[in-house]
C-alpha positions as CSV (number, residue, x, y, z in Angstrom):
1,X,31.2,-20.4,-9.3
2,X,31.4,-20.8,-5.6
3,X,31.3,-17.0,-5.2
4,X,28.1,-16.7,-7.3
5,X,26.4,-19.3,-5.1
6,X,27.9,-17.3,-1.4
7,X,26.3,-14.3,-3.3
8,X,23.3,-15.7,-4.2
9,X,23.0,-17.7,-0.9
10,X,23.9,-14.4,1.2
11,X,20.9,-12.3,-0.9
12,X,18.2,-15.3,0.1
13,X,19.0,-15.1,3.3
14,X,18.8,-11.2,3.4
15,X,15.8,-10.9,2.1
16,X,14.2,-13.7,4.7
17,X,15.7,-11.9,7.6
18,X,14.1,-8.6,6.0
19,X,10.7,-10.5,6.2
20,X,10.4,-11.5,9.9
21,X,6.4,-11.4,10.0
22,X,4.1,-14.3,9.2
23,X,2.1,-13.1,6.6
24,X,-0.6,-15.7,7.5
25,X,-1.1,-14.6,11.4
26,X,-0.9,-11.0,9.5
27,X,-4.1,-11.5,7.6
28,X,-6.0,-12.4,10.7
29,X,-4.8,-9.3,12.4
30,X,-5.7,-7.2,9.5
31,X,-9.4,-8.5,9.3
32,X,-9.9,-7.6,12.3
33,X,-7.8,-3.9,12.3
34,X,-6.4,-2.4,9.1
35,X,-9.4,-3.6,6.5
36,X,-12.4,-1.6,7.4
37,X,-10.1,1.3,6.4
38,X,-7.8,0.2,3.7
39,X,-9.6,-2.8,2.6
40,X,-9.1,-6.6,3.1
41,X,-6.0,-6.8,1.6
42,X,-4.6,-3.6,1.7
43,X,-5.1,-2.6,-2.4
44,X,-8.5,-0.9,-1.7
45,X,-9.1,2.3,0.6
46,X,-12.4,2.9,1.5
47,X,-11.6,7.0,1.5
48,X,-8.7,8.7,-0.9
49,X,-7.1,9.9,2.5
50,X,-6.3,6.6,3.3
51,X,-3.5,4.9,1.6
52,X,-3.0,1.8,-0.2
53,X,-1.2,-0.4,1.6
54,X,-0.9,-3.4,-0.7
55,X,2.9,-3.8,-2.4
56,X,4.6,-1.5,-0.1
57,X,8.1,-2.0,1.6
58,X,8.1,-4.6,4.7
59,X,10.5,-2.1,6.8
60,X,8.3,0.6,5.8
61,X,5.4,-0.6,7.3
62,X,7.3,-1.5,10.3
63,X,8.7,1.7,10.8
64,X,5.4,3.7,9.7
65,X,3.3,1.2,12.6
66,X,6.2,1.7,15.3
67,X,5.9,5.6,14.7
68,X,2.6,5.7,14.8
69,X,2.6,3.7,18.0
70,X,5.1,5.7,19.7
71,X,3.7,8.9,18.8
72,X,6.6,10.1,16.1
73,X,4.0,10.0,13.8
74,X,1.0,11.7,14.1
75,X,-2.7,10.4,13.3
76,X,-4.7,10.0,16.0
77,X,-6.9,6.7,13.8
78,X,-3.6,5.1,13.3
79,X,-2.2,6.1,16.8
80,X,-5.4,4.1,18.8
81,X,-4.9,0.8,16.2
82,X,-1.3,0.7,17.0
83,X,-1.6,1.1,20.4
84,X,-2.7,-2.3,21.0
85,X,-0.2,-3.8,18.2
86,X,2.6,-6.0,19.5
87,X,5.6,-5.9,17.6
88,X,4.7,-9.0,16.5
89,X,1.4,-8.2,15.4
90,X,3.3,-5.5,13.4
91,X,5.8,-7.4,11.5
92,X,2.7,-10.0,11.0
93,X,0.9,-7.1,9.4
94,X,3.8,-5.9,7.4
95,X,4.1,-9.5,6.1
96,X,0.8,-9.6,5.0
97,X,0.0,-6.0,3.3
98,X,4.1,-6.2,1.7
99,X,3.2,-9.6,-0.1
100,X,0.2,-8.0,-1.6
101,X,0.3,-7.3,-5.1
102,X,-0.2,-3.3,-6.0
103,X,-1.0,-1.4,-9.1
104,X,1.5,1.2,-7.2
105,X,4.8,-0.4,-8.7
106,X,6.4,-3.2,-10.2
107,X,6.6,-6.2,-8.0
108,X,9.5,-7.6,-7.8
């Protein structure tokens, strides 16, 4: 029994460290960046070259806005918006678009 509660206890605490944005600050950020492009919460592109980003991974985002601010990946839209991010400001974002629900997959 005590095994099943370490586990259990070590997976909780996985997944907060995982999550270091704050979903609320990253709502704010995203009015005022990321909507205009891939809607208010992320689930609603305003073109079909720009994806949804609603439901998708937390480290995904963070890694796609790091690359995208250093220049390893290349769009030059995305490469002016992250410019001015802080790495705060990304794992805010992250926060806020991963804890959006999707029609892309199953939420877990």
């Amino acid at each position: 029994m005590t095994r099943l509660l370490v586990l259990a206890l070590s997976l909780a605490l996985a997944g907060a460290a995982q999550s270091a944005g704050n979903a609320a600050a990253g709502k704010e950020k995203a009015a005022q960046v990321c909507a205009a492009c891939h809607g208010p919460t992320g689930a609603q592109p305003t073109a079909p070259e720009n994806p949804i980003l609603a439901g998708q991974h937390y480290d995904y985002l963070v890694r796609a806005l790091r690359d995208y601010k250093s220049g390893k990946r290349s769009n030059a839209v995305m490469k002016g918006f992250s410019a001015s991010l802080s790495r705060q400001d990304i794992e805010d974002l992250a926060a806020w678009f991963a804890s959006q629900e999707s029609g892309l997959h199953y939420q877990r």
